[in-house]
N, C-alpha and C positions, 0 to 999 in steps of 0.2 A: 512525452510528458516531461524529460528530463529540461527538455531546452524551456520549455513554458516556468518550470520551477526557479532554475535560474533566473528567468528572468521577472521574477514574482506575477507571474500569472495564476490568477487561482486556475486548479483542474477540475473539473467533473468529471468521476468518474462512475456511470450508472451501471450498475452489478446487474441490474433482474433481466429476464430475455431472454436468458442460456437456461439447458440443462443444468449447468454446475459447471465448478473448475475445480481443474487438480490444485489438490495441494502444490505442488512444485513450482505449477505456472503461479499464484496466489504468493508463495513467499517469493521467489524472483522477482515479480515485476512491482513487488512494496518493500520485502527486506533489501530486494537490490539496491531500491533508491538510495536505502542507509549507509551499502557499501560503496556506494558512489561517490560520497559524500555528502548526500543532501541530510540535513539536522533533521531529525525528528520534531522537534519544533514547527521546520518550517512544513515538512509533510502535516503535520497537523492543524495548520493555519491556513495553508493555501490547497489542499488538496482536498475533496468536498464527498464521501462516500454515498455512495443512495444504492439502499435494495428496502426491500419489505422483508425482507429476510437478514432481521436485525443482528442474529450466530454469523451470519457470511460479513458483516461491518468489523463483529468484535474479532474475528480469527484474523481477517487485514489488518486490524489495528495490534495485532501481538504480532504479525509477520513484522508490523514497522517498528516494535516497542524492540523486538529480538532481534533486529536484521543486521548487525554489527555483530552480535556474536557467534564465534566459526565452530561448526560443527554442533549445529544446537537440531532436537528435536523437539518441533511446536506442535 
């Protein structure tokens, strides 16, 4: 995802299909983006979330809202 972001590609990324996901894998692989340096901004413009499972969108969206700050429990 990271290399697409760079290079302004939007991502889909489709949630529904699984049992669930950890917390831990859920903040890594969206808070991470933050500590990577990708803006929030641009996570939010080019990265596209889809579940039916509208609670699984909003907790991605506070891993990317919080994912800059160290030592945080979401």
């Amino acid at each position: 995802m990271l290399p697409a972001l760079h290079a302004g590609e939007q991502v889909v990324v489709d949630l529904d299909g699984v049992r669930g996901y950890g917390s831990s894998f859920l903040e890594e692989a969206f808070g991470g983006l933050v500590r990577k340096g990708v803006t929030q901004s641009l996570i939010k413009r080019l990265v596209l979330l889809r579940s039916v499972d509208k609670s699984l969108i909003e907790e991605v969206e506070d891993y990317i809202e919080h994912g800059a700050e160290p030592d945080q429990d979401v």
